[in-house]
N, C-alpha and C positions, 0 to 999 in steps of 0.2 A: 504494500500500500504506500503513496506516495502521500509523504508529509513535510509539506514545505517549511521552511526557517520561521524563526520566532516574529522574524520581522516581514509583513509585504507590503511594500509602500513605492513611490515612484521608483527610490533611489536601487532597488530590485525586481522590481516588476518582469521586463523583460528576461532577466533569465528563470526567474522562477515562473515563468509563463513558459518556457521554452523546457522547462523542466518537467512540468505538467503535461503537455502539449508529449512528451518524448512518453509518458509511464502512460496515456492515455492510447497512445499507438501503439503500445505493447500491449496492451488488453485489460490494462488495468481500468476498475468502475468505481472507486471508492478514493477520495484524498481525503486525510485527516488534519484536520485544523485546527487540533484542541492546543498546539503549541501554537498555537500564532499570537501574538501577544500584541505588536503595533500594527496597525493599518492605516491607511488613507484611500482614497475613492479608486486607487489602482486597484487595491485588491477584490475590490466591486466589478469590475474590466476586465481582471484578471480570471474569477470566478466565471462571467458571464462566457469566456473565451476557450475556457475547457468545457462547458457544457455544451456552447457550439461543435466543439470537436466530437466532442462524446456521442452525441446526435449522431453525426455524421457518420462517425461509425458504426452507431447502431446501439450506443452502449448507453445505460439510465445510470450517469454519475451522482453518485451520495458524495455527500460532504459531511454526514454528521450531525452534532449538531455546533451551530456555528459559537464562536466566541463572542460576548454580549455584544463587546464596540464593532466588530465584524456586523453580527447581525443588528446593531442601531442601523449601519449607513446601508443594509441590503433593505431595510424597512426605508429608510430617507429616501432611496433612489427609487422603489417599489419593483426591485427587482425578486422577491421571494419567490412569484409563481414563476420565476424565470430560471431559476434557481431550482423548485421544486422540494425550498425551504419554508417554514412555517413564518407567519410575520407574530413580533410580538402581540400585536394585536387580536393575530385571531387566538394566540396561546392565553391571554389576561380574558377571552369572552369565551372561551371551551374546557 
């Protein structure tokens, strides 16, 4: 299972996109995110960007579940069903 570094933010975006992108071509459906620790809206890009691959391949990628400031900016952007992540909000009304 591929689990990216503690950090995803512009200043790595790219290779750990390119990291993802390489374990998802190998057949991998699952990256684990519980060490991710800093984000900014790359990792939201970045996210969206292995799930396109995954598609493509044919494969239903899980993430998990995501790390709270992770999942604050996937709830900001209203990327969850895109994701095929739960948003805080519907977890606070279920």
């Amino acid at each position: 299972m591929f689990k990216p570094d503690a950090t995803l933010t512009a200043d790595n975006a790219s290779t750990t996109l390119a990291a993802g992108l390489q374990a998802i071509a190998g057949g991998q459906s699952s990256i684990d995110l519980s060490g991710v620790a800093t984000v900014d809206s790359s990792a939201v890009a970045t996210l969206l960007a292995w799930q396109r691959a995954a598609q493509k391949k044919g494969l239903a990628l899980q993430f998990g579940v995501l790390p709270a400031n992770l999942q604050s900016l996937v709830d900001l952007y209203g990327a969850a069903s895109l994701l095929g992540a739960p948003t805080s909000a519907s977890d606070r009304h279920h």
